[in-house]
N, C-alpha and C positions, 0 to 999 in steps of 0.2 A: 844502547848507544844510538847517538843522532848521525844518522848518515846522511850526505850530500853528496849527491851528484851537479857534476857541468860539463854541459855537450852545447861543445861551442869550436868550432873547426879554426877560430883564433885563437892564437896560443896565447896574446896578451891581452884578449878578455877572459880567458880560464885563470890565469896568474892574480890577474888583479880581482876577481870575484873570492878565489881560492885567500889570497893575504883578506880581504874583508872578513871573512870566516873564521880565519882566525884569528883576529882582530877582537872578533865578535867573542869569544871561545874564553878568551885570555882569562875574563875574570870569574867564570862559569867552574861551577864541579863538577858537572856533566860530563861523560866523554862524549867524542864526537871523532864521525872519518869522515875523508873527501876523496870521493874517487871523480879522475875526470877521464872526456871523450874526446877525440879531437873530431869527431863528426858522428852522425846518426849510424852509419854503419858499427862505427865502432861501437855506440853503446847497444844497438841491439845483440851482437854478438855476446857483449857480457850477460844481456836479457838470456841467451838460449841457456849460457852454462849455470847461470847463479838462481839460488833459490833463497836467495838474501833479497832485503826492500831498501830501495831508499828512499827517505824517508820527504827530502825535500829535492826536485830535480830545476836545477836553473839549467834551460833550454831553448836554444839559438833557433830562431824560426829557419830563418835564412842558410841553407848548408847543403854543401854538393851531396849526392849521393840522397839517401832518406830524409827528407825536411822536418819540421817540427812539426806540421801540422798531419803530418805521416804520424811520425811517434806518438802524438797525443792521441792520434782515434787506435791506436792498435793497444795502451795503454789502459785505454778505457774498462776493458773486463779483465784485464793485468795486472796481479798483485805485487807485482816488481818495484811499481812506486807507488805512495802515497798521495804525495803534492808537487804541481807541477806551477813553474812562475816562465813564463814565456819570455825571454830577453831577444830584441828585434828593432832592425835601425828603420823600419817604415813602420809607421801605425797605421796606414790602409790595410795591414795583413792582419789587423787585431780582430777582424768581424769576424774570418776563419778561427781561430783560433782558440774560442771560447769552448768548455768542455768541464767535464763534473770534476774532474782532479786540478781543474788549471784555476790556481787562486791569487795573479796575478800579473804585471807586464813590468818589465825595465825598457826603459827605450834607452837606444844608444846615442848620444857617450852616456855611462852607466855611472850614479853618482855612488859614493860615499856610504851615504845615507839612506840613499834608497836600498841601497843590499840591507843595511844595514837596518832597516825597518820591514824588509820581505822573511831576515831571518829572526829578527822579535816575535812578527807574529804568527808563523810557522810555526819558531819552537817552542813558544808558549802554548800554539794548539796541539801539538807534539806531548806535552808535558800533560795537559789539560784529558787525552783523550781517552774516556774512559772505559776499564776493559770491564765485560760484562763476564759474569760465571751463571752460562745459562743451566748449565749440569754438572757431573764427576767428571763428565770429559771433555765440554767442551766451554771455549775460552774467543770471545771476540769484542774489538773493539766498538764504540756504537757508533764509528764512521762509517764500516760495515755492512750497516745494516741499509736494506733499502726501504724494507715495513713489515710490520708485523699484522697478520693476522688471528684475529680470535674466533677460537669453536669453542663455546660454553667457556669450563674451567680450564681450556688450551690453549696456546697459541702457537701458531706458526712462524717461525723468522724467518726473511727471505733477504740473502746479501747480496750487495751489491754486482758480484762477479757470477750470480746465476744460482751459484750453492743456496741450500736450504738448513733450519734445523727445523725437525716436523713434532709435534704434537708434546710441548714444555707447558708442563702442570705449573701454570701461574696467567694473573688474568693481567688482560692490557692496561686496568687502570696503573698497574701495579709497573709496569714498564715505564707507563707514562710517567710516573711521581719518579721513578730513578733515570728516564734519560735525561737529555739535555732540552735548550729551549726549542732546538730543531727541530725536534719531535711533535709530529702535530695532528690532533686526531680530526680526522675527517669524515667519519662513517661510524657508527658504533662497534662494529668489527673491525675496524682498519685505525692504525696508527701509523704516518708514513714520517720518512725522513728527509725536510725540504730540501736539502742541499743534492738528493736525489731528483730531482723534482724537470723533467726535461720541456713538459709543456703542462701547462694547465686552464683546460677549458671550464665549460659552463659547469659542468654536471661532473667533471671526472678530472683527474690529473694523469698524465702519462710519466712513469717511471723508468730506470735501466730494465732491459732485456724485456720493451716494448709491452711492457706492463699497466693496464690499466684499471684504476682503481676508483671506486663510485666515490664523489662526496655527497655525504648524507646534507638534505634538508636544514635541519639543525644546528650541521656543524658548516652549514657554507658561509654565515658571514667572518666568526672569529677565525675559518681557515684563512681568508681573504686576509684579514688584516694581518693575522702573525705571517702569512707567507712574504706579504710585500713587506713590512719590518724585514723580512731575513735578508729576502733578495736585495732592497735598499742598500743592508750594509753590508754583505758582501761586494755587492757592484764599487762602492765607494774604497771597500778594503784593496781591491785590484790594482787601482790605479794609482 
């Protein structure tokens, strides 16, 4: 099930986002819920009791109590939500506000359409996301993932929230041919996942949980160009 969240301390922008959704929904065989906030306090309290995700959060920058751009950095190693679309009636606030989950902005007054095309492509990469079977027991999706590293016939996968799976008998090339175009090898040990990707300098990229990882030699130009293709179209997808 496609869950949405809206934390928006306006009652008749949660109204009018919530009918788009369903709007949206109508001709879909999906199910789908929507849970709303009327402020950041309120949704972080459902944050402490619930160990359910949603899936897509539309999120008011602007709001008494805990702001958005509060909620987005405390979310960051928070499996609580998925993807976060920023909704905000100043666009001076949109520099803050950029972050690894945040795949988006609505500016206020909030169209039609625009919901209407933040939850296309949301719940098509909702639909799209592929779950990996690293072993018997374990099960992850490859948004997940921050990079994997290789020892010999090993690898190591290390996700986004900190967690690890350590020493999976299968080799990187082998990751490589089943993830996505994300995925991009940079080292011959190292395979990373750009949308991970928080700085990247000459010699190295910087990852989640201040992670630094070499680019090899070899692989610095075609990192270069398939990184700026990604970041390209996602920057273009946001707005």
């Amino acid at each position: 099930m496609f869950t949405i969240g809206i934390c928006d301390d306006e009652a008749l922008i949660r109204k009018f986002i919530h009918k788009n959704i369903d709007t949206f929904f109508s001709d879909k065989t999906g199910e789908y819920n929507v849970l709303e906030f009327s402020d950041g306090n309120d949704f972080l309290r459902w944050v402490d009791k619930e160990a359910s995700t949603i899936d897509l959060l539309f999120l008011d920058i602007e709001m008494p109590g805990k702001d958005g751009i509060s909620i987005k950095d405390m979310l960051e190693k928070n499996d609580n939500v998925e993807r976060i679309v920023f909704v905000t009636s100043h666009i001076e606030n949109m520099q803050d506000a950029f972050g690894l989950k945040v795949v988006g902005f609505l500016i206020k007054p909030v169209s039609d359409e625009d919901i209407c095309r933040r939850l296309k492509d949301n719940y098509n990469d909702y639909l799209n996301d592929k779950v990996l079977q690293i072993d018997n027991e374990n099960y992850i999706k490859e948004s997940q993932i921050s990079y994997i590293k290789s020892e010999g016939i090993y690898c190591d996968i290390f996700l986004i929230n900190g967690e690890s799976i350590k020493t999976v008998r299968n080799s990187l090339a082998a990751y490589k041919k089943n993830l996505g175009d994300s995925f991009i090898q940079v080292h011959r040990s190292y395979l990373i996942n750009a949308y991970d990707v928080k700085r990247n300098e000459k010699n190295k990229v910087m990852l989640s949980n201040d992670v630094q990882v070499p680019i090899g030699r070899s692989y610095k130009k075609i990192f270069q160009e398939s990184y700026r293709n990604i970041a390209m179209k996602r920057a273009k997808g946001r707005m």
